[in-house]
DOMARKE-721656 format. One record per residue (C-alpha): residue in one letter; x, y, z. Coordinates in steps of 0.05 Angstrom, whole numbers, plus 5000, padded with zeros to 4 digits. Layout:
BEGIN
MILO  A  X  Y  Z
...
END
This chain:
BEGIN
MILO  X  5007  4831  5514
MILO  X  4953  4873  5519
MILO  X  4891  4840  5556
MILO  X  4822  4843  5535
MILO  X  4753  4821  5562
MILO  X  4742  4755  5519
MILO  X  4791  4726  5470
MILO  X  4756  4705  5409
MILO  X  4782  4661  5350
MILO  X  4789  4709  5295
MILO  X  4790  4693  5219
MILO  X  4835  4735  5188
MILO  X  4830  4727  5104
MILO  X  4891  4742  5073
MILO  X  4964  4737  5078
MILO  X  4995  4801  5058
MILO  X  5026  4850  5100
MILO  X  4952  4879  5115
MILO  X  4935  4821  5141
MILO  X  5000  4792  5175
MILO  X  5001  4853  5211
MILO  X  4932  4854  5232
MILO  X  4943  4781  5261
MILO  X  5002  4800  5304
MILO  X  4964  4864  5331
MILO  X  4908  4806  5343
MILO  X  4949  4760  5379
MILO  X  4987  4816  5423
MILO  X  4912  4820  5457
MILO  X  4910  4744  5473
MILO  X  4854  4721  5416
MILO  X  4863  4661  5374
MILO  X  4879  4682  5297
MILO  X  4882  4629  5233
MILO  X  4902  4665  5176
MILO  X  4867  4643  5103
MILO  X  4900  4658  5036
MILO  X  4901  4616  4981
MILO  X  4976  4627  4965
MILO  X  5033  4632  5017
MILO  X  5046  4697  5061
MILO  X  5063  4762  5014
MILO  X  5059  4725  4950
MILO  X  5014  4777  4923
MILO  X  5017  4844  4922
MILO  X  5062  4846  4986
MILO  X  5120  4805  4936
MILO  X  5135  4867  4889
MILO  X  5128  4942  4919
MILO  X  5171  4994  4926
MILO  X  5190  4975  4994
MILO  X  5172  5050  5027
MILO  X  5132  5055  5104
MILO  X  5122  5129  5077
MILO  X  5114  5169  5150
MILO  X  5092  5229  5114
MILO  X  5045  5220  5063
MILO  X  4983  5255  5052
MILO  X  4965  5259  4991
MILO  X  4912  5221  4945
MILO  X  4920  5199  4879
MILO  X  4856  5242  4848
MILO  X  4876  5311  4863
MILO  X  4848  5371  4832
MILO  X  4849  5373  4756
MILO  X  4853  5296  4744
MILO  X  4794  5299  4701
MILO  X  4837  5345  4639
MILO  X  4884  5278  4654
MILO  X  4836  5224  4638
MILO  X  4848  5231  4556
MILO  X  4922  5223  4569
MILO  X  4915  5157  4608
MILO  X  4874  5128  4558
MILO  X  4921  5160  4499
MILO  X  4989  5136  4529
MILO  X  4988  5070  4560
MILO  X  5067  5076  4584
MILO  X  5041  5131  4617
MILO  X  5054  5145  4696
MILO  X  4977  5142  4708
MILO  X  4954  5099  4650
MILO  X  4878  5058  4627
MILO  X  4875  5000  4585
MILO  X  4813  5019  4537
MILO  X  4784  4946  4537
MILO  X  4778  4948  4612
MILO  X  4746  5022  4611
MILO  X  4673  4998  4610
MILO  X  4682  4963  4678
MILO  X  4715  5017  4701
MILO  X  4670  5075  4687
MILO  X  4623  5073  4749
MILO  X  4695  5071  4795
MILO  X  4729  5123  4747
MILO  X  4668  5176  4760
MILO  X  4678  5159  4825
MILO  X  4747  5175  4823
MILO  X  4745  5241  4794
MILO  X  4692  5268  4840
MILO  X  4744  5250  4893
MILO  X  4791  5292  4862
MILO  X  4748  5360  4881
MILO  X  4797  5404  4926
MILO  X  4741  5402  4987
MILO  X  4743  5324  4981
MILO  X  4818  5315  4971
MILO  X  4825  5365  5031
MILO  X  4790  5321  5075
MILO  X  4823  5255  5046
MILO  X  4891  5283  5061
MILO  X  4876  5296  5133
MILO  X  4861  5225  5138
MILO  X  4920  5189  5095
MILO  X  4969  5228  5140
MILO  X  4940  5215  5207
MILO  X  4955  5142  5181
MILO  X  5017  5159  5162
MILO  X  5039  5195  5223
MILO  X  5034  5127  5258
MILO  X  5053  5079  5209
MILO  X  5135  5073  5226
MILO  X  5118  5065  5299
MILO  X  5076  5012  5291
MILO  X  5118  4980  5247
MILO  X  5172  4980  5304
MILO  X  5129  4948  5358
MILO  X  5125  4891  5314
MILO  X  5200  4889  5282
MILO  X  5213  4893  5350
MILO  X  5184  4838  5385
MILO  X  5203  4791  5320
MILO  X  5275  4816  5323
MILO  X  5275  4849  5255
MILO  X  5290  4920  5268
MILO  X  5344  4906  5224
MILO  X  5304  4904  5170
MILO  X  5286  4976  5177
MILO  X  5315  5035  5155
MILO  X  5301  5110  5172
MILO  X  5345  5149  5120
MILO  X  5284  5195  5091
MILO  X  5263  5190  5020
MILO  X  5276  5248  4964
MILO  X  5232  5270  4893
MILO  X  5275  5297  4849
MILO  X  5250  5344  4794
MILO  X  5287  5353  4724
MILO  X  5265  5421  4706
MILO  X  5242  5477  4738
MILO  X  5168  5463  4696
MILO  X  5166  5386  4736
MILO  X  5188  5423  4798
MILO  X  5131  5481  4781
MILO  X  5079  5425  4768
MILO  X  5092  5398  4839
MILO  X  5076  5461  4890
MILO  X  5005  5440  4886
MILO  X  5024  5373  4924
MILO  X  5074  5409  4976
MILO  X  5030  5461  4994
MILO  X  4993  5404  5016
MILO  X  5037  5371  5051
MILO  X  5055  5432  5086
MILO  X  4979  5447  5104
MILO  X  4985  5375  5142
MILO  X  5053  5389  5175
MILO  X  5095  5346  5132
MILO  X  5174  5359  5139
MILO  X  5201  5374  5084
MILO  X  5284  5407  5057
MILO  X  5277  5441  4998
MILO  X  5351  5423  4951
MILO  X  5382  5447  4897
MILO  X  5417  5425  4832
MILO  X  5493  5427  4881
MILO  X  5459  5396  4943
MILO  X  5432  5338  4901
MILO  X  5484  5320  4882
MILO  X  5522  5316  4943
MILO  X  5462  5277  4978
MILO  X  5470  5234  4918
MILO  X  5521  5227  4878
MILO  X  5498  5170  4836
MILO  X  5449  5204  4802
MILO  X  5450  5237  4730
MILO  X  5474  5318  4737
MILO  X  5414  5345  4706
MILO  X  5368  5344  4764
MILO  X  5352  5411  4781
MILO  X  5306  5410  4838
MILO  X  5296  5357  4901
MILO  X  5249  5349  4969
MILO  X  5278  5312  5024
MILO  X  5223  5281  5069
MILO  X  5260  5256  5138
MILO  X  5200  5217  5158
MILO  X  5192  5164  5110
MILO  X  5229  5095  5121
MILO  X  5244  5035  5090
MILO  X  5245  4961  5088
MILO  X  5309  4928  5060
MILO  X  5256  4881  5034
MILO  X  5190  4879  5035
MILO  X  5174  4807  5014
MILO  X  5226  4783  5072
MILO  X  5193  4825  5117
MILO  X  5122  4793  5105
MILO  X  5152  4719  5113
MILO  X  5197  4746  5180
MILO  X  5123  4767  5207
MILO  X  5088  4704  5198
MILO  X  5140  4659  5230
MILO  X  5139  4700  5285
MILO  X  5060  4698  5281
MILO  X  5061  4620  5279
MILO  X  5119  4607  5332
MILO  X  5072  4648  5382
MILO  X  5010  4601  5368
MILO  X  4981  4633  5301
MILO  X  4951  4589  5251
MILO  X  4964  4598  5171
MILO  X  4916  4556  5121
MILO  X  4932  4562  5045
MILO  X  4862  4552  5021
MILO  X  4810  4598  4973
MILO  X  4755  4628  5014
MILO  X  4692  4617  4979
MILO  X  4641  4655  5027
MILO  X  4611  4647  5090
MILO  X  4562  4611  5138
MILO  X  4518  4667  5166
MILO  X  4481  4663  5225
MILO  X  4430  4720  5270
MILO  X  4491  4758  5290
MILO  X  4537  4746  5229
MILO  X  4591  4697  5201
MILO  X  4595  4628  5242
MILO  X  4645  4603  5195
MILO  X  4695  4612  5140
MILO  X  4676  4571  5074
MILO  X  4736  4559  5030
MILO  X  4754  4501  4973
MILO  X  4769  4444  5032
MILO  X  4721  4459  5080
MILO  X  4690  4509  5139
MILO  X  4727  4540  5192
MILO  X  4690  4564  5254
MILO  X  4708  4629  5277
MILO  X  4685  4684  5326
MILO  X  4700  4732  5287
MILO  X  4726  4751  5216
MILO  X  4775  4808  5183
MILO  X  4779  4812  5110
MILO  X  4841  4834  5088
MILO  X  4846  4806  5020
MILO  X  4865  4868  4984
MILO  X  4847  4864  4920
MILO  X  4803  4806  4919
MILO  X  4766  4835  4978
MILO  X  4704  4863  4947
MILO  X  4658  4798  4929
MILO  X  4667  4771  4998
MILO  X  4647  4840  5021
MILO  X  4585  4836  4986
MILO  X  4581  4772  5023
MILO  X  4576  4812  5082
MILO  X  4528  4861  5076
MILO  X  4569  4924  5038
MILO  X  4581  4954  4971
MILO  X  4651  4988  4962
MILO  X  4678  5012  4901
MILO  X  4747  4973  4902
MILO  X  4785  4965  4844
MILO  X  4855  4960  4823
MILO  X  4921  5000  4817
MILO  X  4965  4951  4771
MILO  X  5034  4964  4797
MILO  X  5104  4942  4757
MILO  X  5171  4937  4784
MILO  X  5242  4922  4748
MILO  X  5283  4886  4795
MILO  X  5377  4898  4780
MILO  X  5404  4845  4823
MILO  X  5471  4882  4814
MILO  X  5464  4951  4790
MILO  X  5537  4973  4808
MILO  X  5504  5044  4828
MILO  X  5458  5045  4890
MILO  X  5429  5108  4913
MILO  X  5438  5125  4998
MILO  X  5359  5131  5002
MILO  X  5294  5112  4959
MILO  X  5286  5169  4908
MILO  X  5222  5185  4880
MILO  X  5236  5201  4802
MILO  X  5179  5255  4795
MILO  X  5183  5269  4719
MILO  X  5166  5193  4717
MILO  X  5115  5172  4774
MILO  X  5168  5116  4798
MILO  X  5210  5098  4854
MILO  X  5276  5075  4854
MILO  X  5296  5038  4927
MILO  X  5358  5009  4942
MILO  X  5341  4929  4976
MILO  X  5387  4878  5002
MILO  X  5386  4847  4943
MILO  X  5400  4898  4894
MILO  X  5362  4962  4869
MILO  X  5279  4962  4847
MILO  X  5251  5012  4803
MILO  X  5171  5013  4824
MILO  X  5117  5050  4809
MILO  X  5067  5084  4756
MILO  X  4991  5066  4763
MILO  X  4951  5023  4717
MILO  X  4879  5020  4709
MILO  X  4859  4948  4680
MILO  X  4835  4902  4732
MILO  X  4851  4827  4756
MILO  X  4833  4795  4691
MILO  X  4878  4818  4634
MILO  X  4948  4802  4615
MILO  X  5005  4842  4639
MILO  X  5038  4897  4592
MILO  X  5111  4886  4614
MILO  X  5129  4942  4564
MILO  X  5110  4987  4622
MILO  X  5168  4952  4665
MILO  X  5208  4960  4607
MILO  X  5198  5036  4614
MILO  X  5220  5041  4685
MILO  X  5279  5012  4660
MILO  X  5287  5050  4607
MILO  X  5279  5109  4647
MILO  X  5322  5084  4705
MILO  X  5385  5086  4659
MILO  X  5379  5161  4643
MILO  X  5369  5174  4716
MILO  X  5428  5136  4750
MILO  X  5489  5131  4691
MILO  X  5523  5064  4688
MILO  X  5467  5016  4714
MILO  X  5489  4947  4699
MILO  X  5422  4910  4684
MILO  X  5449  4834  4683
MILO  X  5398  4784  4709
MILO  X  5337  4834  4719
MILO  X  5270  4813  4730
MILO  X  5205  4840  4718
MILO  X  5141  4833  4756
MILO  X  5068  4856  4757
MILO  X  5026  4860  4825
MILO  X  4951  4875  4839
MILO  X  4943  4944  4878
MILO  X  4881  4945  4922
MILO  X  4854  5016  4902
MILO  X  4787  5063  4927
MILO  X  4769  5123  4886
MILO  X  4790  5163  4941
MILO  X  4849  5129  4966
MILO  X  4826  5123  5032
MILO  X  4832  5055  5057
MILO  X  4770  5012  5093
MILO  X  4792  5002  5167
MILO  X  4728  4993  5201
MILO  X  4672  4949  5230
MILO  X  4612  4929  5194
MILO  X  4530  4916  5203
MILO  X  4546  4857  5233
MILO  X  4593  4864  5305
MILO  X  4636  4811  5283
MILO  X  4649  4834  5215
MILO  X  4706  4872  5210
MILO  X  4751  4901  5142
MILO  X  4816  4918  5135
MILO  X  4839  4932  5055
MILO  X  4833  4987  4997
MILO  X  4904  5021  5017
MILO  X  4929  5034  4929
MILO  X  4994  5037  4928
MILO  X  5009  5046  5002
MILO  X  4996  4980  5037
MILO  X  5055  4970  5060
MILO  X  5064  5035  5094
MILO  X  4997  5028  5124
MILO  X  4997  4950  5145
MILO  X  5016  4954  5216
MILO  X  4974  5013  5237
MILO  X  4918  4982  5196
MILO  X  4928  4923  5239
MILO  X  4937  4961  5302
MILO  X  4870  4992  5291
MILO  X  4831  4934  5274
MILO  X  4857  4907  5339
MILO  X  4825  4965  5371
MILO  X  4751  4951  5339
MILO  X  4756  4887  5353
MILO  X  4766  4895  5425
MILO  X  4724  4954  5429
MILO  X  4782  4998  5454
MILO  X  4798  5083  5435
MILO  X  4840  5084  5375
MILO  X  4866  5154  5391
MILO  X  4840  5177  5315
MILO  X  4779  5186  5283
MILO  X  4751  5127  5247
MILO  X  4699  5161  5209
MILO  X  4737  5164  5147
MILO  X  4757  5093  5142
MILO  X  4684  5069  5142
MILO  X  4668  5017  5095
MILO  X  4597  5050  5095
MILO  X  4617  5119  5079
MILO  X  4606  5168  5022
MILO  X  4634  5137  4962
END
């Protein structure tokens, strides 16, 4: 346990591997944490992803040129990066946003950040596997992107020379050395990147309900209500208003992912948050399973091997919290999935949408606020798994005032949007 000055009871709203994490970095200082979601831990977004604590990525979803993309997304909505037209006039003020992001000084800057995250996110993962006793659950066999044809493989040296201006490691692989890596995949592949760093979870939703067991059996509290706002007083939130009542706290995190930007308003900021609506398939028994997660390029999806069978993941989707899911995109991965690893057995699939907490920029909000016991932890896209712990880690650190070892400015939830 790491000691600090004055415990404090800290409200920490929501339960999803943001926040789980960020209440076990909490506790390890000695303060008091009750956890508020109004579902149970990692039914949201933590239920479905791709299962990946990617050590090595740096790399934002706008990059340079995404504005000649934009007709595409709205043309093809199976796309890998689609936008459903009846959600685009909400969107607009987030999309411009977006694209401005994308300008190679901006992305530049946005990668430094993303991988400084990254660098740190498997280690502090393990601190807390390791004190729950679920190192098990983690495995540290690299993940590979595979390219069809020498024009995906082409498209992608914008993105490596990237990741080599960070420092990422990376083996180049060939049509033969694929298929020796892995054998279960279709013969065409012609190109492949192995990155060593990235890890896994053998599942992710497991891994959130491991977390907050341990969380509770050390003293945690976790209350399954709907936050509604806040009682304010001169030096910020008193207490926690949800659907049965108030809870008094010290101090409060919002980690509510995508849900996270009314009560921010609450407090005093304006972020542009919206959403990155993710899809998985889900092969209980798929009678091939690859050694490693393998990032399908050509597609924009991931296929990860679980304890309890194989996932195929992936692809963004622009359309908010409020409309209906388009499973034909699911039906795509699947679709997509059987050309990539021959004779998948599909029996007893499932299919399953999820709510992707997503700034224009893709840099998540880890940071204090105007008021010193405001504190907010969310906006990670499609990477808030990889970036739970550390996220948690560091909001441990602003909260007890401590050196975080990186540099925060980035993260701000007041910054240059």
């Amino acid at each position: 346990m790491n000691g600090i000055a004055k415990p404090r009871h800290v409200g920490v709203i929501g339960a999803g591997i943001v926040g789980i994490c960020t209440a076990l970095y909490l506790q390890r200082d000695g303060h008091r944490v009750t956890v508020i979601d109004r579902g149970p831990p990692g039914e949201g977004t933590s239920k479905g992803n791709a299962a990946i604590i990617a050590g090595a990525s740096c790399e934002p979803v706008a990059m340079p040129g995404i504005l000649w993309r934009v007709p595409g997304m709205l043309l093809d909505p199976l796309g890998p990066l689609a936008i459903r037209w009846s959600y685009l006039p909400k969107l607009a003020p987030w999309l411009l946003k977006f694209v401005a992001a994308s300008a190679p000084a901006r992305v530049e800057n946005a990668s430094v950040a993303l991988w400084a995250l990254s660098q740190q996110s498997v280690p502090a993962f393990k601190t807390l596997m390791r004190e729950a006793g679920l190192l098990d659950m983690l495995r540290e066999e690299g993940w590979l992107s595979i390219y069809r044809s020498d024009k995906s493989f082409a498209s992608a040296q914008h993105e490596l020379e990237l990741s080599r201006r960070r420092g990422v490691k990376m083996e180049i692989l060939g049509q033969h050395e694929l298929r020796q890596m892995e054998p279960t995949l279709a013969p065409d592949f012609k190109h492949g990147v192995l990155y060593p760093e990235h890890a896994q979870t053998v599942n992710n939703f497991r891994l959130v309900q491991e977390l907050a067991q341990h969380f509770v059996r050390n003293g945690g509290r976790i209350l399954q209500e709907e936050v509604r706002g806040f009682e304010m007083g001169p030096q910020g939130p008193t207490h926690i208003a949800t659907a049965a009542g108030k809870h008094a706290i010290d101090a409060v995190v919002l980690a509510a992912g995508a849900w996270s930007k009314r009560l921010t308003q609450m407090l005093g900021h304006r972020v542009p948050l919206d959403t990155e609506r993710g899809y998985h398939v889900m092969l209980p028994n798929p009678a091939v399973t690859p050694r490693r997660p393998i990032h399908i390029a050509d597609y924009g999806f991931v296929a990860t091997p679980l304890e309890h069978g194989l996932r195929f993941a992936g692809t963004v989707e622009l359309g908010g919290l409020d409309l209906p899911p388009n499973y034909d995109r699911a039906r795509v991965l699947l679709e997509r999935g059987r050309t990539v690893f021959p004779g998948l057995q599909e029996q007893g699939k499932t299919e399953w949408m999820g709510f992707r907490p997503s700034v224009p920029d893709s840099v998540p909000v880890i940071s204090g606020g105007d008021h010193a016991n405001c504190f907010f932890a969310y906006g990670h896209g499609h990477l808030g798994l990889t970036y739970g712990a550390i996220t948690g880690r560091l909001i441990a650190d602003l909260v007890a005032g401590r050196a975080s070892g990186l540099d925060m400015t980035p993260y701000r939830v007041d910054r240059r949007w």
